[in-house]
C-alpha positions in Angstrom: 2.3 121.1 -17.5 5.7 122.1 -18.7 6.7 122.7 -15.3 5.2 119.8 -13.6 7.2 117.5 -16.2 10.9 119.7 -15.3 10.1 119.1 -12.0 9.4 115.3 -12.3 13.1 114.9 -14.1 14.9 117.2 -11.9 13.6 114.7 -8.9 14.4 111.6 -11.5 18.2 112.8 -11.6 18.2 113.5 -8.0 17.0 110.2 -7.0 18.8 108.1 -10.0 22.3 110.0 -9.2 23.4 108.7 -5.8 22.2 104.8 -7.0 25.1 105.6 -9.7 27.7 106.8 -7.0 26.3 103.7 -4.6 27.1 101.2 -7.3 30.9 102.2 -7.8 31.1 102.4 -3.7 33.2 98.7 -2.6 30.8 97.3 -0.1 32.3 97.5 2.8 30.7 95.5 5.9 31.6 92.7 8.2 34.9 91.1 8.4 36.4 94.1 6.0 34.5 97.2 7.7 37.9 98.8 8.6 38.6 98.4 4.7 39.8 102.2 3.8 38.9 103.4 0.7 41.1 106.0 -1.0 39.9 109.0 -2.7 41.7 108.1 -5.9 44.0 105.4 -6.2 47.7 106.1 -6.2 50.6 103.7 -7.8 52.4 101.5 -5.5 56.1 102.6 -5.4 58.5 100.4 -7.2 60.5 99.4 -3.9 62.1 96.1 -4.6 61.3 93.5 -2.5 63.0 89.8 -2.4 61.3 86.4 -4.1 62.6 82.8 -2.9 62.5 81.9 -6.7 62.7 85.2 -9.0 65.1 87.8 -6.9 64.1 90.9 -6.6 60.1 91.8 -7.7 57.8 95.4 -7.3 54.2 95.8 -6.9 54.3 96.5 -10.7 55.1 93.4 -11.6 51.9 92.2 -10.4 49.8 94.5 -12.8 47.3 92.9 -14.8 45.4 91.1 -11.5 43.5 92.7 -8.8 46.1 91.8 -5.8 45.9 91.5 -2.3 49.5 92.4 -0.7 49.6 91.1 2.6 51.8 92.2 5.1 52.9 90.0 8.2 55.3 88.4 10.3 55.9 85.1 11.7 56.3 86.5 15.1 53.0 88.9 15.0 49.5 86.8 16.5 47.1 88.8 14.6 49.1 87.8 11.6 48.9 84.2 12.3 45.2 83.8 12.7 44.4 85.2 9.9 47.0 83.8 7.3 44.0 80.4 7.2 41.8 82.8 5.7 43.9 84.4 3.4 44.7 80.8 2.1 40.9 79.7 1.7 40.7 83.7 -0.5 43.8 82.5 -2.5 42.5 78.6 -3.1 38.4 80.5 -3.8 39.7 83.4 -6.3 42.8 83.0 -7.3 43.1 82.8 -11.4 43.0 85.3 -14.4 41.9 88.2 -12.3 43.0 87.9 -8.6 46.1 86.8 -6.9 47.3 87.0 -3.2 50.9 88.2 -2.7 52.5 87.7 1.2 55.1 90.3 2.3 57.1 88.9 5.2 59.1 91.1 7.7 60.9 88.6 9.0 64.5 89.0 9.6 65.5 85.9 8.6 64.3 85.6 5.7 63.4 82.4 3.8 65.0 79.7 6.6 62.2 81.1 9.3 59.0 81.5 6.9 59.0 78.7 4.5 58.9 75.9 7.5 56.3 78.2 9.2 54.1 78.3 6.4 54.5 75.2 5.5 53.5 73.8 9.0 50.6 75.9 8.9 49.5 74.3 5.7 50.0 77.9 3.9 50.9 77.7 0.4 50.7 80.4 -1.3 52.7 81.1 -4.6 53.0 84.5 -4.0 55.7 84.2 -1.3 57.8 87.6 -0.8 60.1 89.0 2.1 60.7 92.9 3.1 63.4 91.9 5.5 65.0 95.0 5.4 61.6 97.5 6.1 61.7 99.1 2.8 58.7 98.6 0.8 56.8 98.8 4.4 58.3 102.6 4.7 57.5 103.4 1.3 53.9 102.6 1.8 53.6 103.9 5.3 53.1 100.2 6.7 53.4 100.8 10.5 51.8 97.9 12.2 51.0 94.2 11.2 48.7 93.2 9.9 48.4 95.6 7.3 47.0 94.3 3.8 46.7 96.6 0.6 44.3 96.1 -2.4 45.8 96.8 -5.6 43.8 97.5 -8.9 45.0 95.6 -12.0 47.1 98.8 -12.9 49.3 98.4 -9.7 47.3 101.1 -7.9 46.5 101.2 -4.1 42.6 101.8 -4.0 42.1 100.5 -0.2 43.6 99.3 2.8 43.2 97.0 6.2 44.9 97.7 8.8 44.6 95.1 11.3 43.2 91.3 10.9 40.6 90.8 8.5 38.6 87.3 8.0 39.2 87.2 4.2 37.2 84.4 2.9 33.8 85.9 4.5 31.3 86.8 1.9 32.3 90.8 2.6 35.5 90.6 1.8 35.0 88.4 -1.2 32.1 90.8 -2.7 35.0 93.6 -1.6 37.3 91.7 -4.3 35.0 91.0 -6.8 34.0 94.8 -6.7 37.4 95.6 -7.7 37.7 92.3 -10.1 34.1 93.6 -12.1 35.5 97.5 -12.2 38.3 96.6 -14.3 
């Protein structure tokens, strides 16, 4: 009897133990299956980058909200088709607990991407520029589209690499995964 009943709760915690690591697991499926997660999240170096309105910012300085940090360029086609989406993600969550940040490689600067976005219909506050490649090195960016998901500590728990559609319902129960854990 005694042994029947071990055996019963040993096979309880077996089966009740991996539901408990599946529930912290980020869905990942869809539009944001090439979403990499990382073992353990890691800070986001403090590489200054430029603002059109504040001067110089870091990924710190966006603590408190779980971020999406965007990287493109005006000139890169992947880029372009997705920056709709990230617009429709930015209008659908943005608030207390998620913000969108775009880090543009263009080299030059503010003249080139403020009438591209803005002929797009892309109006995102968070509006940054890495002309000079920096904060890309410093977080191994390599190609475009790249896009980083930052906890509300500043740390990088996943990336995309490539174009993403980020207003599916995937990437938006990707988000809110990260939004709930915090």
């Amino acid at each position: 009897m005694v042994k029947n009943l071990f055996v019963s709760l040993v096979a309880a915690f077996a089966l009740l133990s991996p539901l408990g690591a599946i529930a912290d697991t980020p869905p990942i499926s869809g539009s944001v299956q090439n979403f990499i997660v990382h073992d353990s999240p890691f800070p986001a170096p403090d590489t200054p980058f430029a603002s059109q309105n504040d001067g110089e910012k870091t990924l710190q300085d966006m603590q408190g909200k779980v971020t999406l940090v965007n990287f493109w360029a005006t000139w890169c086609g992947p880029c372009v088709r997705e920056l709709p989406s990230i617009q429709r993600l930015q209008a659908e969550m943005a608030g207390d607990d998620f913000q969108v940040a775009l880090v543009s490689q263009d080299r030059d600067g503010y003249k080139r991407i403020v009438p591209f976005l803005k002929r797009l219909k892309i109006d995102i506050p968070g509006s940054f520029l890495d002309e000079k490649l920096k904060l890309s090195r410093a977080l191994s960016v390599r190609s475009l589209p790249v896009s980083l998901l930052l906890d509300t500590e500043g740390n990088e728990v996943g990336r995309v690499t490539g174009a993403a559609e980020w207003d599916t319902p995937e990437a938006l129960a990707l988000i809110q995964h990260y939004i709930d854990k915090n």
